[in-house]
C-alpha positions in Angstrom: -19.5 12.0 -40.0 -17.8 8.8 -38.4 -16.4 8.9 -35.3 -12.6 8.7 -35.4 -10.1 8.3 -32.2 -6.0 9.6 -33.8 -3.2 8.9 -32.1 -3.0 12.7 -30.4 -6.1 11.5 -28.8 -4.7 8.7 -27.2 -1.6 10.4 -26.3 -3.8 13.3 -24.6 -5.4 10.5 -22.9 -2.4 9.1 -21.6 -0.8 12.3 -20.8 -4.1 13.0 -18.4 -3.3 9.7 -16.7 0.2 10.2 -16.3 -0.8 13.6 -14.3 -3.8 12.3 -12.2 -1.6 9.3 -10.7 1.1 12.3 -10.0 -1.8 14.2 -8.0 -3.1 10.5 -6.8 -1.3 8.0 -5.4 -2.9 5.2 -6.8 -0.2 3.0 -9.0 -3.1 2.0 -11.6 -3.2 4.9 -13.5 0.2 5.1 -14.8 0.0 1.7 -16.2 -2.9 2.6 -17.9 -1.4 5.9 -19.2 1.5 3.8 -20.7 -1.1 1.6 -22.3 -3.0 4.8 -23.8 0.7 6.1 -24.9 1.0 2.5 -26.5 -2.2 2.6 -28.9 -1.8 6.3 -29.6 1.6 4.9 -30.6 0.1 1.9 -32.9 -2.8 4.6 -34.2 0.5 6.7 -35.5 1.7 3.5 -37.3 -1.4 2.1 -38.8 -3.9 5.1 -38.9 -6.4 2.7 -40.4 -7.7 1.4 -37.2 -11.1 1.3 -36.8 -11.6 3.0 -32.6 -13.4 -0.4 -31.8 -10.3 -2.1 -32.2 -8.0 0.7 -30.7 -10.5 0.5 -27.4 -9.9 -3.1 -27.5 -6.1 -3.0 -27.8 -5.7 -0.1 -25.0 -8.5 -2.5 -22.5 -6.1 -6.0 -23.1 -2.7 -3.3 -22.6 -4.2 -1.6 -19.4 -5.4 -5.2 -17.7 -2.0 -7.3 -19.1 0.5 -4.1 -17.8 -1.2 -4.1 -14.7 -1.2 -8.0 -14.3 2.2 -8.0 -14.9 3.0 -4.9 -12.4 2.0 -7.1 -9.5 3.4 -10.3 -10.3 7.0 -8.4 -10.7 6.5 -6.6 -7.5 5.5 -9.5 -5.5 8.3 -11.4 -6.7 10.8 -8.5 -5.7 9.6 -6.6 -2.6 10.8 -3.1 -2.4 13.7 -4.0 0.6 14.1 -1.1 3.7 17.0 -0.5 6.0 13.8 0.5 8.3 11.0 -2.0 7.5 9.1 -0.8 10.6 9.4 2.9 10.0 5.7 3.7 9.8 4.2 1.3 11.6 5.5 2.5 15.4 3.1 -0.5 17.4 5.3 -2.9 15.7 8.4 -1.3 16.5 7.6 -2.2 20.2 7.4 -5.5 19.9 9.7 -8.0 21.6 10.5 -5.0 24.1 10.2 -6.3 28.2 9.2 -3.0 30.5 8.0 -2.5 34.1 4.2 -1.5 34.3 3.9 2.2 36.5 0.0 0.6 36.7 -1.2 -2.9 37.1 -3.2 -4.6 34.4 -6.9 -4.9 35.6 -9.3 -7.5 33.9 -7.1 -7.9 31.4 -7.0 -4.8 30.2 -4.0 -2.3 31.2 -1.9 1.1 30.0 1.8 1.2 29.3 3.6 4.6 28.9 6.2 3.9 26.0 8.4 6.6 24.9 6.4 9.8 24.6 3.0 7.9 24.4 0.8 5.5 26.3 -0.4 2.5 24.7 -3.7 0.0 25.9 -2.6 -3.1 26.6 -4.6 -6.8 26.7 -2.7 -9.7 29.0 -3.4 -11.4 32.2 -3.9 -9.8 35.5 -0.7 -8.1 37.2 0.2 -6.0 39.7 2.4 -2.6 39.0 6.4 -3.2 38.6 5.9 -6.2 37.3 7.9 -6.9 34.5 5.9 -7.4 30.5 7.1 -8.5 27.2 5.0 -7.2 24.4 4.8 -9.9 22.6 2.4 -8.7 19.5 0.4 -5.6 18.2 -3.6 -5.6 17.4 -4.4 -1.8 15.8 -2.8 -0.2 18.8 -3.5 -2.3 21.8 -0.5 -4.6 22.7 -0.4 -8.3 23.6 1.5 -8.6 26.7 2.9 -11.6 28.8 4.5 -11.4 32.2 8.3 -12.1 32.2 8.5 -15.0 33.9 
């Protein structure tokens, strides 16, 4: 008995995919579920094709669709009235406030809202006056207002 892929299989296939990149964000599985969908959709045409062929066709669909994803999407970034929403660090940034404790060998705390942040920047005594001028992970760059 030959082995022999049909179109249902294909679909099933792509159906599968569709779900896992519900369950899991990962954006690479739905293209390659549309490309499954695709052959099961050329099987159903021309039932003739031998699997070899059909694995080929759904490989150069799942690498070109996903090729062609990322090009579109760097080209048009998603745009946000809140481009900083989950990254808070940044949010900070630019912001001048008074130091409650000085900054020691460089190295410092700043309370900021409901939290207090680690801070990297020269030597300075408490109530002076620091920009945070940049975010590294969650320590802050911070320069003395001058």
């Amino acid at each position: 008995m030959e082995f022999a892929l049909t179109f249902w299989h294909w679909w099933i296939f792509a159906a599968a995919l569709i779900t896992f990149e519900v369950l899991l964000p990962t954006f690479y599985l739905l293209w390659t579920g549309i490309a499954a969908f695709i052959v099961g959709l050329i099987v159903w045409l021309v039932p003739s094709l031998a699997w070899e062929i059909q694995v080929v066709i759904f490989a150069v669909l799942s690498v070109l669709s996903i090729v062609m994803w990322r090009n579109y999407a760097q080209k048009n970034p998603v745009v946000s009235d809140e481009p900083l929403l989950n990254r808070r660090g940044e949010q900070y940034v630019g912001r001048v406030v008074t130091l409650k404790e000085p900054i020691v060998d460089g190295h410092g705390k700043v309370k900021l809202d409901d939290s207090t942040w680690k801070i990297n920047g020269a030597d300075c005594d408490a109530g002076t006056q620091i920009k945070i001028m940049s975010v590294n992970n969650v320590v802050f760059q911070v320069e003395k207002v001058s």
